[in-house]
BAFI-3210 file (N, C-alpha, C; in Angstrom, 3 decimals, decimal comma, padded with zeros to 6 digits):
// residues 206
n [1|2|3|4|5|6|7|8|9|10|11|12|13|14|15|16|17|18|19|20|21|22|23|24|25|26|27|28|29|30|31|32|33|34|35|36|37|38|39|40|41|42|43|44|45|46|47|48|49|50|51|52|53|54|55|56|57|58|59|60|61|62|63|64|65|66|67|68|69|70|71|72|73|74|75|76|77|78|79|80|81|82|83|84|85|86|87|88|89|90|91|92|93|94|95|96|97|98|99|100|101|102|103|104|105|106|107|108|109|110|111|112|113|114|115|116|117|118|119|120|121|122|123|124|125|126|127|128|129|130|131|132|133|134|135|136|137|138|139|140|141|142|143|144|145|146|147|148|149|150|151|152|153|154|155|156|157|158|159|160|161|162|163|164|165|166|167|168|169|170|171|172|173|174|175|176|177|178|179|180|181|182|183|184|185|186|187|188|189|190|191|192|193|194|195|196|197|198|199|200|201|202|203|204|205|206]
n.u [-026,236|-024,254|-023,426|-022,169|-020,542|-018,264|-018,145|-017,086|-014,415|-013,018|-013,336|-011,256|-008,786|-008,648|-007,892|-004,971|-003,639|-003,644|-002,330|000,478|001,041|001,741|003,865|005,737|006,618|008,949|010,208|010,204|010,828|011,566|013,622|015,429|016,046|017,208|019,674|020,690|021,746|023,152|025,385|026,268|025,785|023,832|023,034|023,067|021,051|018,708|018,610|017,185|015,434|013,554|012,906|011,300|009,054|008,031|007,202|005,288|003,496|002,768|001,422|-000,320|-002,124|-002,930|-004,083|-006,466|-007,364|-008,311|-009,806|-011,992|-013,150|-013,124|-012,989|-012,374|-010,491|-008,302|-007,618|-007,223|-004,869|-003,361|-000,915|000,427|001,459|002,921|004,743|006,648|007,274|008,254|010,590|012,248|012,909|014,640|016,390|017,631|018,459|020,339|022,328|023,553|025,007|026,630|029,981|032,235|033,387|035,577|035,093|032,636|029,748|027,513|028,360|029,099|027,077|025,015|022,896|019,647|017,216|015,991|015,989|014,863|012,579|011,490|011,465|009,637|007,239|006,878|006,301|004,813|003,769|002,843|000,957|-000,964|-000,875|-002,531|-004,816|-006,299|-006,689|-008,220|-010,542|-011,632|-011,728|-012,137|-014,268|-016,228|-017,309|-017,904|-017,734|-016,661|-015,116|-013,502|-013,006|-011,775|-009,468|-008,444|-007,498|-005,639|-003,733|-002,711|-002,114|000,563|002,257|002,307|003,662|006,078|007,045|007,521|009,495|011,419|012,677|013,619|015,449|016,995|017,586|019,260|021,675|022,549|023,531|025,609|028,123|028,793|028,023|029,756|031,856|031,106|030,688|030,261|028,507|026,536|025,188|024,362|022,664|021,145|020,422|019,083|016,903|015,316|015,139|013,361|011,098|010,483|009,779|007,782|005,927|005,317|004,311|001,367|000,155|001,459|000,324|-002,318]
n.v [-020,179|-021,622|-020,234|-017,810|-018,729|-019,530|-017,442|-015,767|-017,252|-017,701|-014,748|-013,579|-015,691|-013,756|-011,570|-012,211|-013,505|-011,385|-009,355|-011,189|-010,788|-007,847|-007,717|-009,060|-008,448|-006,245|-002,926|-000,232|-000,546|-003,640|-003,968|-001,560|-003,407|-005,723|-004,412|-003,606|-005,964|-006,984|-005,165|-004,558|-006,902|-009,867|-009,382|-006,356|-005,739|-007,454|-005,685|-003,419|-004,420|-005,061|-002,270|-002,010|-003,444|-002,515|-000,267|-000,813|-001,879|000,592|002,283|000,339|000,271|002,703|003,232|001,623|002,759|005,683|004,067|003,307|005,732|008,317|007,675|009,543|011,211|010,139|010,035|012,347|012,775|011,292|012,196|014,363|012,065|010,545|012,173|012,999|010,014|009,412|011,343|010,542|008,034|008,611|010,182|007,732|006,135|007,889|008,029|005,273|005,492|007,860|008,970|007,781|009,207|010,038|009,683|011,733|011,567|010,884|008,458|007,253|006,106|003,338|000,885|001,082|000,164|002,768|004,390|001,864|002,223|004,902|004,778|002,721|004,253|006,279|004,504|004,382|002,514|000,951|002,001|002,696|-000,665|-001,343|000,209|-000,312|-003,002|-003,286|-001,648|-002,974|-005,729|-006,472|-004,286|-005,226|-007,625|-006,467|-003,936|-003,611|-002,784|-004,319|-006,384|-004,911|-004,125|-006,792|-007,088|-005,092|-006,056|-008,704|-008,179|-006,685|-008,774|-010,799|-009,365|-008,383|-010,864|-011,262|-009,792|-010,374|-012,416|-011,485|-009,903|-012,685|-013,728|-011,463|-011,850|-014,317|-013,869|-012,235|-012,916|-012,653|-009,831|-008,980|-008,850|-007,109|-005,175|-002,063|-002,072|-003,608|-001,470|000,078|-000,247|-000,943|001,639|002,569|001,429|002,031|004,495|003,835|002,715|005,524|007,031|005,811|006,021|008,899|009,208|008,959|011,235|013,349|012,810|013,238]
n.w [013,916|013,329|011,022|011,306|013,353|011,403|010,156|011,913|011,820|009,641|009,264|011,379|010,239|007,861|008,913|009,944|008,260|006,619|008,265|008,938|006,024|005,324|007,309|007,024|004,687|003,158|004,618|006,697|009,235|009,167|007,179|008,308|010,677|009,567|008,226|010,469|012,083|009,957|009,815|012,899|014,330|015,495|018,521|019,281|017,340|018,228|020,579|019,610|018,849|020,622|021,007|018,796|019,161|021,730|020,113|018,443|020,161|020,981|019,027|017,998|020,390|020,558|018,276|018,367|019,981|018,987|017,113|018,314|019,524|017,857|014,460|012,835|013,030|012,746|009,941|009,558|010,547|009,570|006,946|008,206|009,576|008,018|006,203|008,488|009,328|006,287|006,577|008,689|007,631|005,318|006,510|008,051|005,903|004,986|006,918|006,639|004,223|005,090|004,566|006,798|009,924|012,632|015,707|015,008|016,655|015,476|013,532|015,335|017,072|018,420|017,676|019,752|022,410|022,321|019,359|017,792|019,556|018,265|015,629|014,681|016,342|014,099|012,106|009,370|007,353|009,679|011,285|009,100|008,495|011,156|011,288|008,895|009,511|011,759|011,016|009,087|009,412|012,248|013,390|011,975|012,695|015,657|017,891|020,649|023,206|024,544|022,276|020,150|021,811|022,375|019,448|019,147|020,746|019,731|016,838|016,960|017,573|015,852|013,743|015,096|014,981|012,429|011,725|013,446|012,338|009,696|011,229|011,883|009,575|008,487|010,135|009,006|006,414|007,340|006,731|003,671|004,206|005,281|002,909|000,804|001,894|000,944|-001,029|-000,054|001,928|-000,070|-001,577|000,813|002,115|-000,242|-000,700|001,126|001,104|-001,239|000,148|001,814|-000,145|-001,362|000,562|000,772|-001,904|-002,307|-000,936|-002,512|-005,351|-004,760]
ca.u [-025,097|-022,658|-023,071|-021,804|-018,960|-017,616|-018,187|-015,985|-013,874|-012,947|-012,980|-010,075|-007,959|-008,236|-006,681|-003,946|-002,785|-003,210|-001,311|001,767|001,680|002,135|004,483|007,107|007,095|009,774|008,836|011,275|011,297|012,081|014,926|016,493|016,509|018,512|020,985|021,449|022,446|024,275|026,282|026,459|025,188|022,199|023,205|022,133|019,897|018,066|018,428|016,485|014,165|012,677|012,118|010,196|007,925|007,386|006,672|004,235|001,987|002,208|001,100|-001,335|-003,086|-003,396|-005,350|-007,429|-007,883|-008,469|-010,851|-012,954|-013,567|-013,950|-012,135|-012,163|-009,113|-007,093|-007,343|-006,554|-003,399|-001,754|-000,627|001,647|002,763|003,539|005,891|007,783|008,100|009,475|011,950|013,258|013,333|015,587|017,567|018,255|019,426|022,037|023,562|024,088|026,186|027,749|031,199|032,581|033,985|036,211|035,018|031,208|028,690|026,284|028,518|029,936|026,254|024,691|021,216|019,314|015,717|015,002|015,662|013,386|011,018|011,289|011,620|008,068|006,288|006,413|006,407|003,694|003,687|002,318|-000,066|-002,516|-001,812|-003,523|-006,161|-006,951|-006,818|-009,299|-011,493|-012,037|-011,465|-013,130|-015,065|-017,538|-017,915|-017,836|-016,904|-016,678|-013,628|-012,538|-012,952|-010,875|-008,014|-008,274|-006,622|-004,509|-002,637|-002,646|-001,546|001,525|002,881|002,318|004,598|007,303|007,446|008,056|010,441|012,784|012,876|014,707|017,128|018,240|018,638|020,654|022,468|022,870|023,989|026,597|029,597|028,568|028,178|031,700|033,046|030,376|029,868|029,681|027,786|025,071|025,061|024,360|021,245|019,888|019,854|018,491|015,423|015,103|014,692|012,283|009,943|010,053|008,978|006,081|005,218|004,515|003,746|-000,365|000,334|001,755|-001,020|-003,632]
ca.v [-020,078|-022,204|-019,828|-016,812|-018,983|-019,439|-016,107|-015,553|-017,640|-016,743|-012,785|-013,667|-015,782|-012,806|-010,804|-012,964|-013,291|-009,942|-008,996|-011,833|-010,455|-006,766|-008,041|-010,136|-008,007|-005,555|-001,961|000,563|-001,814|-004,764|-002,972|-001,456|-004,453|-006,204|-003,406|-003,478|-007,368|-006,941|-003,986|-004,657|-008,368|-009,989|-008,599|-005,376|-005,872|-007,801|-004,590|-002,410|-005,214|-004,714|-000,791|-002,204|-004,169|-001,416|000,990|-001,511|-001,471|001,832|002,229|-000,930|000,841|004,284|003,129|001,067|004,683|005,982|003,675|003,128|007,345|009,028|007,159|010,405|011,660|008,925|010,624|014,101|012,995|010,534|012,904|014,855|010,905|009,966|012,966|012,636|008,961|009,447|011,987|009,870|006,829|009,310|010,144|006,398|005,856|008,901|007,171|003,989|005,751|008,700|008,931|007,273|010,611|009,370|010,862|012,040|011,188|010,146|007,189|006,315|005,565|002,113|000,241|000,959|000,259|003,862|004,045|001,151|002,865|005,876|003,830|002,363|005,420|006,791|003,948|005,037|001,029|000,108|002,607|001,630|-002,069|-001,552|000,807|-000,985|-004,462|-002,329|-001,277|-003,848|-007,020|-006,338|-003,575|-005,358|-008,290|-006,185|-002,479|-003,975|-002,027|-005,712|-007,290|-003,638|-004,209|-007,896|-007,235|-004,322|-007,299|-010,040|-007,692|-006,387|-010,304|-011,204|-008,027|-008,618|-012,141|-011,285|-008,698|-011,409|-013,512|-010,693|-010,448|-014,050|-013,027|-010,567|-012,539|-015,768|-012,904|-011,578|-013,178|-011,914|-008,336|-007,988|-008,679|-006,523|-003,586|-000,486|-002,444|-003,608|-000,398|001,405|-001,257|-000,722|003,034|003,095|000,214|002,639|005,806|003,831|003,723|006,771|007,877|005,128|006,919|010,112|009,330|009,393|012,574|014,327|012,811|014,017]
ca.w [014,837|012,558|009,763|012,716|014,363|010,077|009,338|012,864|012,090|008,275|009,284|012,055|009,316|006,689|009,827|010,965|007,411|006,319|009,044|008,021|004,579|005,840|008,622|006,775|003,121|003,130|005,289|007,224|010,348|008,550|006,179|009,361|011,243|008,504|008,186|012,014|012,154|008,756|010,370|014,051|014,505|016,183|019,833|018,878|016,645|019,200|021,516|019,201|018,016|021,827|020,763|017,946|019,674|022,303|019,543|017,597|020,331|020,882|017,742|018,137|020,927|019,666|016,739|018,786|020,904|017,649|016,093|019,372|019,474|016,667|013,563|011,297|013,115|011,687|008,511|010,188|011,308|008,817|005,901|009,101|010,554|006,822|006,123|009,400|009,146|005,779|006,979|009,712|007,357|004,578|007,772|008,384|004,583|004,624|007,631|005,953|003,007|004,567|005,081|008,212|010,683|013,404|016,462|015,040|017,415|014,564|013,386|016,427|017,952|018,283|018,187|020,779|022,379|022,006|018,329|017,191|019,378|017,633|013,702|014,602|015,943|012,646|010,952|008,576|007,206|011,180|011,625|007,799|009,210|012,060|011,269|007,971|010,292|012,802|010,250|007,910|010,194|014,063|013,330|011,071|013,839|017,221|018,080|021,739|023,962|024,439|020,813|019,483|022,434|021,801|018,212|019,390|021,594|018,586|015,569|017,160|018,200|014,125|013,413|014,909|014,777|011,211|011,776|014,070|010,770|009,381|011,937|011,682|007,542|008,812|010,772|007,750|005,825|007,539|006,179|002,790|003,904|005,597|002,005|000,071|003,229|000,588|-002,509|000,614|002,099|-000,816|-001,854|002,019|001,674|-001,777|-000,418|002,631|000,258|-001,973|001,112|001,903|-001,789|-001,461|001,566|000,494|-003,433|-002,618|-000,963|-004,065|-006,067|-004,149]
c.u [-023,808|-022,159|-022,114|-020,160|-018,474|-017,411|-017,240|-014,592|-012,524|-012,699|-011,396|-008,880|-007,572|-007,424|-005,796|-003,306|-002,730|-001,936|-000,148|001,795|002,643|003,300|005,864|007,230|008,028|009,439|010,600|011,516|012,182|013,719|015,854|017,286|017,390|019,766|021,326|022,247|023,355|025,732|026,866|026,193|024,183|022,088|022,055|021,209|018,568|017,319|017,388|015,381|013,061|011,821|011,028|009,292|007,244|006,602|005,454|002,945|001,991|001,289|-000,294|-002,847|-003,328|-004,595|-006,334|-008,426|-009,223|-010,492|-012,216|-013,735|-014,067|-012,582|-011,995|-010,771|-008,245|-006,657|-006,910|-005,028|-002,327|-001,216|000,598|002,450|003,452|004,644|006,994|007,862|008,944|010,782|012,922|013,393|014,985|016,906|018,198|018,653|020,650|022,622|023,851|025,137|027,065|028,457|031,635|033,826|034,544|035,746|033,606|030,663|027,479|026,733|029,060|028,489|025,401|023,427|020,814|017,511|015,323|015,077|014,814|012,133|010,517|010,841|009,789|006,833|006,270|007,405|005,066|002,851|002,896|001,343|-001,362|-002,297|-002,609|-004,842|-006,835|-007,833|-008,198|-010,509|-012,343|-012,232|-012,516|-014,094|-016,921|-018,083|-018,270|-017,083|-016,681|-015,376|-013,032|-012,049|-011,474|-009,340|-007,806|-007,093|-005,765|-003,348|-002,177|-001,633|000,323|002,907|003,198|003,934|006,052|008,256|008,152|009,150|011,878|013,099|013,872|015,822|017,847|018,185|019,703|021,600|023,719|023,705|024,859|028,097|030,137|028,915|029,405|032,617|032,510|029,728|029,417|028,422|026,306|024,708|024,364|022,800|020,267|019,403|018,929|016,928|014,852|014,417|013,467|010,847|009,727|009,449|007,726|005,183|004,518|004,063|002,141|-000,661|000,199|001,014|-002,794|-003,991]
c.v [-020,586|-021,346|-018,626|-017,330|-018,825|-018,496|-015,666|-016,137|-017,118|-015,408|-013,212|-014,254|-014,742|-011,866|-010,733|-013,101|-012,028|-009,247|-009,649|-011,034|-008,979|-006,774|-008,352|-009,137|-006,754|-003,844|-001,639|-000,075|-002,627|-004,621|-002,654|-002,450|-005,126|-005,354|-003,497|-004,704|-007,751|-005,999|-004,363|-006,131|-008,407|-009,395|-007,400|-004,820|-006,134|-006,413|-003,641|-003,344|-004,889|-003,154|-001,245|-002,784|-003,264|-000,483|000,340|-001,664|-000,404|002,336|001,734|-000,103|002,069|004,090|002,444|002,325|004,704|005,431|003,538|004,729|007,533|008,271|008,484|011,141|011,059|009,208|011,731|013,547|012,360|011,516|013,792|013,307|010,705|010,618|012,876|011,441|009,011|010,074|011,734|008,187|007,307|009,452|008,870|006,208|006,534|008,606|006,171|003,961|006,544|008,092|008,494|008,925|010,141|010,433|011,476|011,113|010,025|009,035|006,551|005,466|004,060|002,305|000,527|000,494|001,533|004,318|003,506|001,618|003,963|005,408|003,362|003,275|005,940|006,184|003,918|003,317|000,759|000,613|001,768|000,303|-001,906|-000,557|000,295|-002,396|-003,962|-002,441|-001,887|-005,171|-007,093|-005,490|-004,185|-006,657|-007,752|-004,642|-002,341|-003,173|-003,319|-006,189|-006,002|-004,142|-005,461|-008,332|-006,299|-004,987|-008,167|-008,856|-007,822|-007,932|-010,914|-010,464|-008,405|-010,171|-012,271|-010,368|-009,408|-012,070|-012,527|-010,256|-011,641|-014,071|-012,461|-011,104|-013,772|-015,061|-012,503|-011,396|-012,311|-010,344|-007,971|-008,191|-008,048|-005,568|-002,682|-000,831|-002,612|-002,781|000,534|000,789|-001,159|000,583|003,419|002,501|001,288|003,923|005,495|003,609|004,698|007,293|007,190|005,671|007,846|010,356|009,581|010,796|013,327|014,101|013,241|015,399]
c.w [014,193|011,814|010,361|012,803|012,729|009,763|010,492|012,150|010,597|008,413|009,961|011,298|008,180|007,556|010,228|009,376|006,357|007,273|008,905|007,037|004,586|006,497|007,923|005,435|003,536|003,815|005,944|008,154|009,748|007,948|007,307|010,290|010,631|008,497|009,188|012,373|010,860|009,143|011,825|014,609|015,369|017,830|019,911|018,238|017,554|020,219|021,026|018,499|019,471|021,742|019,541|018,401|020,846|021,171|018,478|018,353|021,265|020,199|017,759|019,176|020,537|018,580|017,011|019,872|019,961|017,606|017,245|019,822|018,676|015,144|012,391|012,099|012,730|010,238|008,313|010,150|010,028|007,891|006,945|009,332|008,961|006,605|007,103|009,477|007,787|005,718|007,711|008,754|006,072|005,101|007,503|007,057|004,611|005,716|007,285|004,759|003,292|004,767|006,309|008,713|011,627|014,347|016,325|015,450|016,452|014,077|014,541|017,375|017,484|018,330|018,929|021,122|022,235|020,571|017,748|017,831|018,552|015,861|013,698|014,883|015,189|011,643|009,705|008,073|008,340|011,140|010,489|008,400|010,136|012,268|010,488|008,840|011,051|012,445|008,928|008,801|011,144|013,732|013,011|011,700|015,234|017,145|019,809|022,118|023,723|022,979|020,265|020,316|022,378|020,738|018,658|020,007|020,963|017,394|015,884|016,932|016,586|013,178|013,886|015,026|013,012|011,036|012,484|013,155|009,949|009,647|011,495|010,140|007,895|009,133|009,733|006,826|005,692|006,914|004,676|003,109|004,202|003,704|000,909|000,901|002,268|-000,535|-000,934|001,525|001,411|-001,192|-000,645|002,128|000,594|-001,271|000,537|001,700|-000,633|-001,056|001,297|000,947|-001,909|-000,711|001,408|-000,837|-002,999|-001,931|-001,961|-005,016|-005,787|-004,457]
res [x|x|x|x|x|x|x|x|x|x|x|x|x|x|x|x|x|x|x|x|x|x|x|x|x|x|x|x|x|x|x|x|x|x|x|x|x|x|x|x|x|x|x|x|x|x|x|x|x|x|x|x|x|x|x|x|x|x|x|x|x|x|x|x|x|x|x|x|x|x|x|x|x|x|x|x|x|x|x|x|x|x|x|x|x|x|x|x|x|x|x|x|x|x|x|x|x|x|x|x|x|x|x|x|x|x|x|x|x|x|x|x|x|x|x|x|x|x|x|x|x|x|x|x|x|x|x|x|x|x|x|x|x|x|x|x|x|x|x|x|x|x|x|x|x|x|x|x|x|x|x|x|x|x|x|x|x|x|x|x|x|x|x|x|x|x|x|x|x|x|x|x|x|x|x|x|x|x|x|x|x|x|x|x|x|x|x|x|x|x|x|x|x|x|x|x|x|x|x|x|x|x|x|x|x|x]
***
């Protein structure tokens, strides 16, 4: 029974900091969120940090759907979520460099909660955390409805606890970016674009 609760207890730490490591290392959430409190400050940042946390356990539960059904659709689907998250993360770079238009809709619009919800449903980054987390972590103690929605409720809370840490960067930041806007503009687009290419590189090698 000791050797059980250890072997519990040990699986749930490799989950809780897998999930930090994932959570806090650099990722299209994370990246945007910074740019939004570097650009607009923590207000709105804030505003669309709420769409991220809606859309994480969106996300969160889906894959707990997922993995509690049939887990080979998870492999059906990502190769479509991967491409359209990197097309909406490409998107979000070429607004950070174009040209400012006086009057276009596309720079004149703000943060919002339905943005970050949209940034996290295909955030390609969210989804492998939490199917990997799923499938490597709970699975191999419990395939219980509870134990599965258990972690679908925990992961998310890890996530963007590390993702608010990036805001208040953003935030510490700020002073800096008003006197370096196009040089850290051009460094958040470029970081934003090199996800996207991480995204779909095992694609194109496949």
């Amino acid at each position: 029974m000791e050797a059980t609760g250890m072997t519990i207890a040990a699986t749930l730490a490799g989950l809780a900091f897998y999930c930090f490591v994932q959570g806090i290392t650099p990722g299209p959430a994370n990246l945007c969120s910074l740019a939004t409190t570097l650009r607009y400050g923590r207000t709105l940042a804030l505003r669309q940090w709420y769409g991220l946390i809606a859309g994480f356990y969106a996300v969160s539960f889906a894959s707990v759907l997922v993995v509690w059904t049939v887990g080979q659709v998870a492999s059906g689907l990502m190769g479509w979520l991967t491409v359209a998250g990197a097309a909406y993360v490409l998107w979000l770079a070429w607004t950070m460099v174009a040209p400012s238009r006086e009057g276009h809709a596309l720079y004149e619009a703000k943060p919002t909660a339905a943005s970050g919800f949209l940034l996290q449903i295909t955030n390609v980054k969210i989804l492998v955390l939490c199917l990997t987390a799923l499938c490597s972590y709970v699975l191999p103690l419990s395939d219980h409805p509870l134990a599965l929605a258990a972690a679908g409720l925990v992961m998310p809370l890890i996530g963007v606890g590390c993702n608010l840490a990036w805001i208040y960067a953003g935030e510490l930041l700020r002073s800096f970016y008003e006197r370096h806007r196009r040089r850290v503009d051009g460094a958040m687009a470029a970081s934003l674009a090199l996800c996207a290419a991480t995204m779909v590189a095992p694609l194109l090698g496949s």
